[in-house]
N, C-alpha and C positions, 0 to 999 in steps of 0.2 A: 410674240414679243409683249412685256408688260409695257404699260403708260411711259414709265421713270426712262424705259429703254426707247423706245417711238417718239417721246418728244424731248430727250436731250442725247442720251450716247448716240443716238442715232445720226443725230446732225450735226454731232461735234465730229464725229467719228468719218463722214464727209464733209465736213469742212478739213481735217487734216489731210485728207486723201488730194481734195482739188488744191489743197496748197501744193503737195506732193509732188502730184501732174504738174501746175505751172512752174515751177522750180527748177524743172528738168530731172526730177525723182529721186531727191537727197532725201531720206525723210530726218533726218538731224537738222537742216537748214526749213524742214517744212515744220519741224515742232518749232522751231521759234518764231517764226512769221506767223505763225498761225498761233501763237502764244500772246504774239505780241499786238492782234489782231482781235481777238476777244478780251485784252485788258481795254481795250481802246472801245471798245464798244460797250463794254461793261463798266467802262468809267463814272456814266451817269448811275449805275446803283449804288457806287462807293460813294462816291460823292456829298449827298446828307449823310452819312455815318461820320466822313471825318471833319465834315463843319458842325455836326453834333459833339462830336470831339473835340474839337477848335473851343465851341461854347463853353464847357466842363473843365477845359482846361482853363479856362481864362476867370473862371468862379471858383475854383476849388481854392484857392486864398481864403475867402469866406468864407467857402463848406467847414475848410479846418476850423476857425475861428468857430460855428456853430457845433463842430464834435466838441471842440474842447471849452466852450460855457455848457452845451448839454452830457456833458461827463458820468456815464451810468445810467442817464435819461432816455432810454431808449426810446417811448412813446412821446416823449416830448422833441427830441430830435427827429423821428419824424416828421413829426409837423412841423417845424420848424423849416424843415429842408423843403417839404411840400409848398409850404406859404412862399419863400426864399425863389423856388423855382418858378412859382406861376406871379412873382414880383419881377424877374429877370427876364420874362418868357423863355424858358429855357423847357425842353422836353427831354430829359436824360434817355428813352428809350426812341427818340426822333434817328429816324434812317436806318434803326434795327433791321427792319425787315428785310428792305433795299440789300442789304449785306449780308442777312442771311441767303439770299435768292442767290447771292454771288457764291457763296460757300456750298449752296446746292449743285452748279453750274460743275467747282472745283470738284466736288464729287464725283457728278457725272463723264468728268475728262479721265477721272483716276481711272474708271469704269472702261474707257476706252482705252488706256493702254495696260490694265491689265487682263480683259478679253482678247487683245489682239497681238502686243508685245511681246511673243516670248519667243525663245531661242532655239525650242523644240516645234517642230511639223511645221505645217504650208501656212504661213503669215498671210500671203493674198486672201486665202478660204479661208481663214477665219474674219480678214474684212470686210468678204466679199459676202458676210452673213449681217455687216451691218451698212453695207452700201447699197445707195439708188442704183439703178439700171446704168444709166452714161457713167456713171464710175466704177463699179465693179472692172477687177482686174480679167485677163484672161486665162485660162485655165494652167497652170502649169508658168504663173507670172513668178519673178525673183523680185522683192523689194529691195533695194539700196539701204542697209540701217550702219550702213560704217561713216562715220562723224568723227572729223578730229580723230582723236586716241582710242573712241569710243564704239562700241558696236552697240546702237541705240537699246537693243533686246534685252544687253544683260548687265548687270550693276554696273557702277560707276566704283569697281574695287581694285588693290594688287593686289598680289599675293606674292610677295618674294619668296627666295628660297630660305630656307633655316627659318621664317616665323610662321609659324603655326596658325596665326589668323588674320584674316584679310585689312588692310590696311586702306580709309575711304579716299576715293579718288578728288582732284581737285573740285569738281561740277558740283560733290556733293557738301564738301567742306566750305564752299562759297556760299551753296543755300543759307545754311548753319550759322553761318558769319552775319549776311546781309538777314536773316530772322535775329538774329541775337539785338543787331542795329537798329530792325526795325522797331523790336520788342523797348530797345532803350527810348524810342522816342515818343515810345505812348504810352509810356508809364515816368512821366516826368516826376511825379508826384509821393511818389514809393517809399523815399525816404523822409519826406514828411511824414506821409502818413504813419508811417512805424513809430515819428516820435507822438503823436496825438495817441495811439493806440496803447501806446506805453502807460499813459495815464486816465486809460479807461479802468472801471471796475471788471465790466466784464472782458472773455477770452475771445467773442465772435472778432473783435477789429482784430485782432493780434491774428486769429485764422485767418481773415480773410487778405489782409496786409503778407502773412506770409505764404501765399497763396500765389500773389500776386507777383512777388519778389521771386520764387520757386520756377514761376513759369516763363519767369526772360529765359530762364537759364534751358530749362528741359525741353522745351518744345523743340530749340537749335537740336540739342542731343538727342531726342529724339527723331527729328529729321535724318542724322547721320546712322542710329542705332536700324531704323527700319530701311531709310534709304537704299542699305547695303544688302538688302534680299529684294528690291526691286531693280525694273528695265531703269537704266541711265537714263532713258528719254523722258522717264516723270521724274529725275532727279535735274534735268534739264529745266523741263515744264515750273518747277519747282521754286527752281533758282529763276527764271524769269519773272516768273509771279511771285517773288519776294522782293524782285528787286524794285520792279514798277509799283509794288506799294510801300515799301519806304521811301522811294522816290514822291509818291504821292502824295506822301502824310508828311513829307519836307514842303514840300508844295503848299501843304494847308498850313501847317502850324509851327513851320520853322525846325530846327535842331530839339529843342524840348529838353525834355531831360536827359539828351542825348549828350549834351555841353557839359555837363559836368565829369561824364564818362570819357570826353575824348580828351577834357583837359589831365586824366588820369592817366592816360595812357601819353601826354605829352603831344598830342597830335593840333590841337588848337591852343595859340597864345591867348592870355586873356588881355584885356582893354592895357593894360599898365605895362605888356611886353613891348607893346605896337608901336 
């Protein structure tokens, strides 16, 4: 086994297992406990990322005011935002790390259910190549992966009769949803920026503004375009850890730019309905 596999798939991959056992051997009811068990522990590495967020979000009023006096200034803008930060103590790249270790973590979970998920041959023996001794299965063991509607092994898809291609099931359309929600609430600032960027000389704000704008959208459809040739149980995994960090990033920094999106769809009154 490499390093990457010994010090995470390893242990993630029994930690789902001893969820498994105490549960009484659902493994659809073990992916969520144990989903919702390493957000809670993994709490404290998100944590400075979206109080560094919180900060950035609470200064980008000013940042715009500094794009748009230094208009075409590129070298003068940055200084400007450099001095501006270390006047506000603010560190734009503070709790990076922290978050990436979390994205590593996210990584190494994919790793365990697509080594061990699938719908084809003995699921025990294939976990039982990444479990300790007290947990390995016994020879000729059946795992439990029916859930709800769902058989954890294989997509989250229909397939009616008369359409020719598979249609994504609700688990996976929820991720989708609760990414696009969470996408809106941390990029509250999107549509300003597009207008600061408008009146730039050069095309980098206009890239990177539309960049930004592109990716609320694709990352959701992307989650459903891939989702649908993966095990249901990472479309599960998925959807739990979307949902406890938009729940999160409500927790730090309120609705955001989320409020303008829900009053579009009519879902929140504003102050003058009330």
């Amino acid at each position: 086994m490499n390093i990457f596999t010994t010090l995470l798939i390893q242990p993630l991959a029994n930690g789902l297992i001893a969820f498994y056992k105490i549960l009484g051997g659902n493994m659809g009811l073990a992916i969520i406990a144990f989903s919702l068990f390493l957000r809670i522990i993994l709490n404290p590495l998100t944590r400075p990322y979206m109080e560094s967020m919180k900060k950035m979000k609470e200064v980008a009023p000013s940042l715009e005011k500094l794009k748009a006096k230094y208009q075409g200034d590129k070298v003068g803008l940055a200084k400007a935002q450099a001095d501006f930060y270390k006047e506000k103590g603010v560190n734009p790249g503070a709790g990076c790390l922290p978050y990436i270790l979390q994205i590593i973590v996210l990584i190494a979970f994919f790793n365990v259910f697509t080594k061990t998920l699938s719908p084809d041959g003995d699921l025990a023996a294939r976990f039982n190549t990444l479990l300790y001794t007290p947990l390995k299965f016994a020879e000729g063991a059946q795992i439990n992966t029916k859930f709800l509607y769902l058989d954890v092994t294989r997509p989250d898809v229909f397939r009616p009769s008369g359409i020719p291609i598979p249609i994504p099931g609700p688990i996976l359309i929820l991720a989708a949803l609760v990414q696009l929600f969470s996408a809106k609430m941390m990029a509250p600032y999107v549509e300003a920026e597009k207008k600061i960027a408008k009146k730039t000389k050069g095309a980098g704000d206009d890239f990177q503004v539309a960049m930004q704008s592109s990716t609320i959208y694709t990352f959701p459809l992307f989650t459903i375009i891939f989702g649908m040739s993966f095990a249901s149980g990472l479309a599960l995994y998925w959807f739990l850890f979307s949902l406890s960090q938009a729940y999160q990033q409500y927790r730090s920094s309120g609705w955001g730019g989320a409020t303008p999106w829900i009053k579009k769809l009519g879902l929140l009154k504003s102050p003058s309905q009330n």
